[in-house]
Each structure stands twice: as structure tokens, then as C-alpha cells.
C-alpha atoms as one frame of an Amber mdcrd trajectory, in Angstrom:
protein
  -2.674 -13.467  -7.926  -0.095 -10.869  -7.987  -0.925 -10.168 -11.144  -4.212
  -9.114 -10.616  -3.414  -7.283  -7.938  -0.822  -6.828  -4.969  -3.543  -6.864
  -2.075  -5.448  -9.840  -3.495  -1.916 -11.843  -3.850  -1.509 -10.848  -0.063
  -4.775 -11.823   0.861  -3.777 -15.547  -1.357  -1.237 -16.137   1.127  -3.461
 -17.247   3.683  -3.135 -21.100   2.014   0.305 -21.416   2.761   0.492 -23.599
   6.518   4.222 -22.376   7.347   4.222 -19.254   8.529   7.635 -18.539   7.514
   6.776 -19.133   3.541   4.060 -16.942   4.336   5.709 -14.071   5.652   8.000
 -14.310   2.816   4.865 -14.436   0.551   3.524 -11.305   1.376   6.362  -9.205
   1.941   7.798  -9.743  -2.170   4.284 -10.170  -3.538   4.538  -6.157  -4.491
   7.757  -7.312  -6.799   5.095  -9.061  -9.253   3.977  -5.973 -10.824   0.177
  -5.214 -10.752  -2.944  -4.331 -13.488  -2.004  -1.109 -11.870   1.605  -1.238
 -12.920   1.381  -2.508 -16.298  -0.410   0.350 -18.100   2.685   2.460 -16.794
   5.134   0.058 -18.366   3.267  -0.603 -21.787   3.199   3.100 -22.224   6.886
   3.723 -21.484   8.102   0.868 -23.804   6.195   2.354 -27.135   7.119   5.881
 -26.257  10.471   5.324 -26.267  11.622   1.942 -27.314   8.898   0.843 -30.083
   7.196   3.513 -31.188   3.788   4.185 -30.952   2.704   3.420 -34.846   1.485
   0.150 -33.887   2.338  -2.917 -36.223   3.250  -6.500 -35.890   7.173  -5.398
 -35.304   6.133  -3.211 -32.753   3.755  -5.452 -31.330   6.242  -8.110 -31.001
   8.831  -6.224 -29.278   6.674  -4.347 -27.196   5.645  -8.042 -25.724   9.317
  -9.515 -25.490  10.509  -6.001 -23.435   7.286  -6.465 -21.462   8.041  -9.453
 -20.901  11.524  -8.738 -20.020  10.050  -6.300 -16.911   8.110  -9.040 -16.048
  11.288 -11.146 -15.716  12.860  -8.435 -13.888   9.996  -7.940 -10.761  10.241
 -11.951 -11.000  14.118 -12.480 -10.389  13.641  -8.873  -8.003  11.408 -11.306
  -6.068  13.792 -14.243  -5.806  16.688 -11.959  -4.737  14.503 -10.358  -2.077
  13.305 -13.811  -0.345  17.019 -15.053  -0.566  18.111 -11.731   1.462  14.789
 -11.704   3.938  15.999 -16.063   4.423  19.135 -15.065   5.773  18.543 -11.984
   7.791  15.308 -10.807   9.222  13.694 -14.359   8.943  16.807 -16.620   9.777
  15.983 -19.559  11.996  12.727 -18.829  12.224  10.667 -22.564  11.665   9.791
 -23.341   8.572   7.554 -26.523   7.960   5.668 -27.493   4.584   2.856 -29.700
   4.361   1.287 -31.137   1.110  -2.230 -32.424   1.424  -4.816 -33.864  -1.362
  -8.486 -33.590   0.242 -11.196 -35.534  -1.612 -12.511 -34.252  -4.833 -15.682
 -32.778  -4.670 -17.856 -31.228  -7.514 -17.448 -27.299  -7.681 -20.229 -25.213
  -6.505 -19.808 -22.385  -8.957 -22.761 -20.432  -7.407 -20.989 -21.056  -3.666
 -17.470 -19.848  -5.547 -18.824 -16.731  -6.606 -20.593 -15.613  -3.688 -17.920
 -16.505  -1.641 -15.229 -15.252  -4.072 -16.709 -11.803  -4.000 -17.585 -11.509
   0.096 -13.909 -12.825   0.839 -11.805 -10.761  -1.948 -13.407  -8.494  -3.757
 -15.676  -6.999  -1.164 -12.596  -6.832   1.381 -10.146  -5.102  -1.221 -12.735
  -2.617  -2.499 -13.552  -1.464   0.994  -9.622  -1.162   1.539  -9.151   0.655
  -1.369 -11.992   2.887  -0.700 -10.621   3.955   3.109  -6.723   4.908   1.030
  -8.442   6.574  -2.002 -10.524   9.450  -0.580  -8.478  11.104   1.679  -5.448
  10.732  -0.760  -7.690  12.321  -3.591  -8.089  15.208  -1.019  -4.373  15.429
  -0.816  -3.688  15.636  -4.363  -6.162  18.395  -5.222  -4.804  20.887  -2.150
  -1.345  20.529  -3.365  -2.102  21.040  -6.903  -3.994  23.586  -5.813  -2.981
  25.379  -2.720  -0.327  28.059  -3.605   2.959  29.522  -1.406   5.245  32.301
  -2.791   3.623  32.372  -6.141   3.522  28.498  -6.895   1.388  25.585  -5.704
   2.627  23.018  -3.103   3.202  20.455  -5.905   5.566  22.207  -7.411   7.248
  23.076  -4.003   7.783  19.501  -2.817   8.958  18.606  -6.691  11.725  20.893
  -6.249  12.760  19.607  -3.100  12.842  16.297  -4.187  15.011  17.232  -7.263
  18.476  16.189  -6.368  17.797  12.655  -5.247  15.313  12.036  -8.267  18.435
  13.219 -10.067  20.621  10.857  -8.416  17.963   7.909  -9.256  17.780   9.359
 -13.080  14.412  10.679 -12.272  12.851  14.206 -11.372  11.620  15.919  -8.082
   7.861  15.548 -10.212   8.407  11.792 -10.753   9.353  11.252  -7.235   6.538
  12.896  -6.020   3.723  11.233  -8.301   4.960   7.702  -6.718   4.444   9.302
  -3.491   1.264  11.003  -3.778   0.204   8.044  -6.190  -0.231   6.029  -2.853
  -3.663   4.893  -2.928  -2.741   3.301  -6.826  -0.458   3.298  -9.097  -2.326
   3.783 -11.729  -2.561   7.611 -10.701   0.767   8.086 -11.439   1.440   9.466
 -14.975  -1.772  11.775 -14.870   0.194  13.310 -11.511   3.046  13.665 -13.991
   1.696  15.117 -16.690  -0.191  17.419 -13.954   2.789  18.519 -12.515   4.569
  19.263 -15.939   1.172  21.592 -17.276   0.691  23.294 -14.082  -2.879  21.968
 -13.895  -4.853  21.587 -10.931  -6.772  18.215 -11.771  -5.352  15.191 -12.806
  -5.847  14.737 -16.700  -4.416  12.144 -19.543  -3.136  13.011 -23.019  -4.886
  12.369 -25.886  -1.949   9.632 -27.218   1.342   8.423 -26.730   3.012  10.918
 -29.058   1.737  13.839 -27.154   2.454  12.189 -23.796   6.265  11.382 -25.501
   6.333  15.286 -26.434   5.859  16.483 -23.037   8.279  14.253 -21.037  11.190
  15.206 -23.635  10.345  18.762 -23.145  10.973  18.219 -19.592  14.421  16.372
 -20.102  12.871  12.960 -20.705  15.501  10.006 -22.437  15.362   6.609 -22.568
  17.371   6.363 -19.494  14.893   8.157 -17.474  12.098   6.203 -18.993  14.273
   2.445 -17.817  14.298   4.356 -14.307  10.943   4.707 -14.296  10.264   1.466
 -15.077  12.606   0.319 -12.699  11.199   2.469 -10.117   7.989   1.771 -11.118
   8.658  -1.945 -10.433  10.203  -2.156  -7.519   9.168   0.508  -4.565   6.516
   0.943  -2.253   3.335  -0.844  -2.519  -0.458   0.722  -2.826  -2.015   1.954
   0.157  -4.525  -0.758  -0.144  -1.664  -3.541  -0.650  -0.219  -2.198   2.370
  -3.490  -2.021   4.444  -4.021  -5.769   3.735  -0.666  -6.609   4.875  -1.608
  -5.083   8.044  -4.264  -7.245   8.271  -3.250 -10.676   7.514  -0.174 -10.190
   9.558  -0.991  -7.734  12.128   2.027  -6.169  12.846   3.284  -2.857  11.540
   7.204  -3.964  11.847   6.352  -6.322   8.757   3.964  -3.446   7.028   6.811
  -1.067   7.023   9.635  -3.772   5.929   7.134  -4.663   3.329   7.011  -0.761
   2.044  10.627  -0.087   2.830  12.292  -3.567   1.156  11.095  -3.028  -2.521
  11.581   0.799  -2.108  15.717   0.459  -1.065  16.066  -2.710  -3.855  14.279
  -0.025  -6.380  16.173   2.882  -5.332  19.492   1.221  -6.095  18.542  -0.412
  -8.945  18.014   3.862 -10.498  21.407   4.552  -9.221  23.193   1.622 -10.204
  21.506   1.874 -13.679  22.056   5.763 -14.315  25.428   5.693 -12.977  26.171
   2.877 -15.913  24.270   4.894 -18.374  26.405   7.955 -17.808  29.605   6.063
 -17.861  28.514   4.965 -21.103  27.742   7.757 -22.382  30.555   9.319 -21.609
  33.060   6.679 -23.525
């Protein structure tokens, strides 16, 4: 459910019986990338791996590197369960239980109704609490100015050298932060940041969007640390909330937020350190 989205795959945890698989669950559902994620990483792969023509070719390997993220957040998951098995969670109980109750005619009308009331209603209402006062956020530091230039472009700066050292910028770094409440918010923070607007705003296409991220020192190793990043670090404010929720304890909430974020992080380095040895030869 992942898929769909982080905070509903949380919420789907609540049918696993051990509360160690569980646990596990929801603290590497945020490696499965999200309907929130994707858009991010479609974009990046046809502005600079496939091109943004269109075509069958282009098609085809836009799909098999998609795919290959995919892949990527998958086996990111695996790792991260493996590490959480032997440290945080070791010899805590695990117990698994497989059960076949009688088969009973769906109630599709029952389904719905309850579908919506249990998931949709629940996430919305999350979503809806992270959202607004986040929004606020993002228009007084785009718009708010000290010394001559607006908060945005104050914390980008400052966040420079270790968006450097992860083959990123300070104005990448800070779109994943203030992109919080989704990720979908997080290229029209970009391409705020870079044309000094004060609203968030999209490009007409992809070849405009690739324009303005090359001006601004854009390659295609920035644009695999992005997708890195954008794979593996914190999850949504409303992914987060929900794992608040369903496990009630903020020690989990943050290890949830921090895990992906450290695996990401060193993923950037690890990646643009190889890139510029590469380079280099």
C-alpha cells in the first residue's frame, strides 16, 4: 500500500499479529517510494537520461530506469529491516500466525464505506493538520526579506556545503525540508528558489525545467542524488503523524524519520564521491 501512499501503508500494518514484524513494517514502509515520489523521479529520468521527445525508445527506458529506482527503495528496505533485526529490535519476540477464516461473500457497499471512514477519511484529516501551517511557512520565507534577500535564500546558503557534500545544493536541501507536508511540493520549491519567486509555480515542460537546473550547475550526477535523496530520507508529515498514531511513541516516530534520512544521506556521498573519482580518471 506503500505505493499509494506512505501513511496508508503504515496504517496497513495493523494486520500483522507480531508486533515485532510490525514495527519493522512501519518504520521501512517510507523506502517504497510514494504517488508523491514518483512524479519527482519520472521527471528526473527524461530530463536527463531519456530525453523528453517522447517515443517508444524513450518510453521503454524511462520504465526499465524507473523501474530500477523502484528496485533500489525495495533492496533500501531489505537492508534497513536486516540492520533494525539486529540492533534496535534484537530479541525482542517475534511470533507469526497464519489463519484462513471462512469465506464470506464481499459486501462491496460495507467495503467502501468502511474503506473511506478507516483510510481515507483518517489520512486526509492528517494531511490537512501538516499542510496548512507548512503552506504558511513556505510563503513567509519566500517572502519575508533580511539584508536584501528573502529567508529562502538565507537558509539555502547555509545549507550549501553539506548539499555539496551529498552532490546536491543548499536550495535542494531545503525544498526536502520545507517539502514536509508532501513530497510532491518539492520541485515547485526548487524552481521557486532558483527564480526568486514568492509562490510556488511549475514550468511549462521538461525542457524548460532541464534549462533551469543546468543553469544552476545541474548534471546527471546531481539529478542520481536527487533521486537517491529523493528515495530514501524523511517521510511526509502526514506519514509521520500516522506513525505516531499506530505506535504511539515518538522514540519510533523519530527513528522512523531519522533511519531513511542517514541510509539516504550516505547513499549522496558514497555516490558523488564515486562520480568524482571517475571523473577525474
Amino acid at each position: 500500500m506503500g505505493f499509494g501512499c506512505n501513511a496508508a501503508g503504515v496504517v496497513g500494518c495493523r494486520i500483522i499479529d507480531s508486533p515485532r514484524e510490525r514495527l519493522l513494517a512501519i518504520l521501512t514502509n517510507s523506502f517504497v517510494p510514494c504517488n508523491g515520489r514518483f512524479p519527482t523521479l519520472i521527471a528526473l529520468i527524461c530530463m536527463f537520461f531519456t530525453g523528453t521527445e517522447g517515443g517508444l525508445f524513450s518510453s521503454l527506458g524511462s520504465a526499465m530506469l524507473l523501474t530500477l529506482a523502484i528496485l533500489t527503495g525495495v533492496f533500501a528496505t531489505f537492508g534497513a529491516t536486516k540492520l533494525l533485526s539486529r540492533t534496535v529490535l534484537r530479541g525482542m519476540p517475534s511470533a507469526f500466525t497464519l489463519e484462513l477464516p471462512p469465506y464470506r461473500r464481499p459486501q462491496f457497499g460495507r467495503i467502501i464505506v468502511r474503506s473511506v471512514m478507516d483510510r481515507t477519511l483518517f489520512v486526509l484529516g492528517r494531511a490537512i493538520c501538516a499542510a496548512a501551517p507548512a503552506g504558511a511557512l513556505i510563503w513567509l520565507a519566500a517572502n519575508v526579506t533580511v539584508g536584501g534577500a528573502s529567508i529562502l535564500s538565507h537558509c539555502a546558503a547555509f545549507l550549501d556545503l553539506p548539499g555539496r557534500l551529498m552532490g546536491l545544493d543548499g536550495v535542494i536541501l531545503i525544498a526536502f525540508i520545507l517539502g514536509l507536508p508532501a513530497n510532491e511540493i518539492v520541485m515547485p520549491i526548487i524552481i521557486m528558489a532558483y527564480l526568486s519567486q514568492g509562490s510556488l509555480m511549475e514550468l511549462d515542460s521538461l525542457a524548460a525545467m532541464r534549462q533551469l537546473f543546468i543553469a544552476n550547475g545541474w548534471s546527471w550526477a546531481t539529478a542520481v542524488s536527487m533521486a537517491l535523496f529523493s528515495l530514501m530520507h524523511w517521510p511526509c508529515a502526514t506519514t509521520l503523524l500516522t506513525i505516531k498514531k499506530e505506535t504511539g511513541s515518538l522514540k519510533w516516530t523519530a527513528l522512523a524519520a531519522a533511519l531513511p534520512t542517514a541510509m539516504g544521506a550516505a547513499a549522496c556521498i558514497v555516490f558523488t564521491c564515486a562520480a568524482k573519482l571517475l571523473s577525474a580518471i
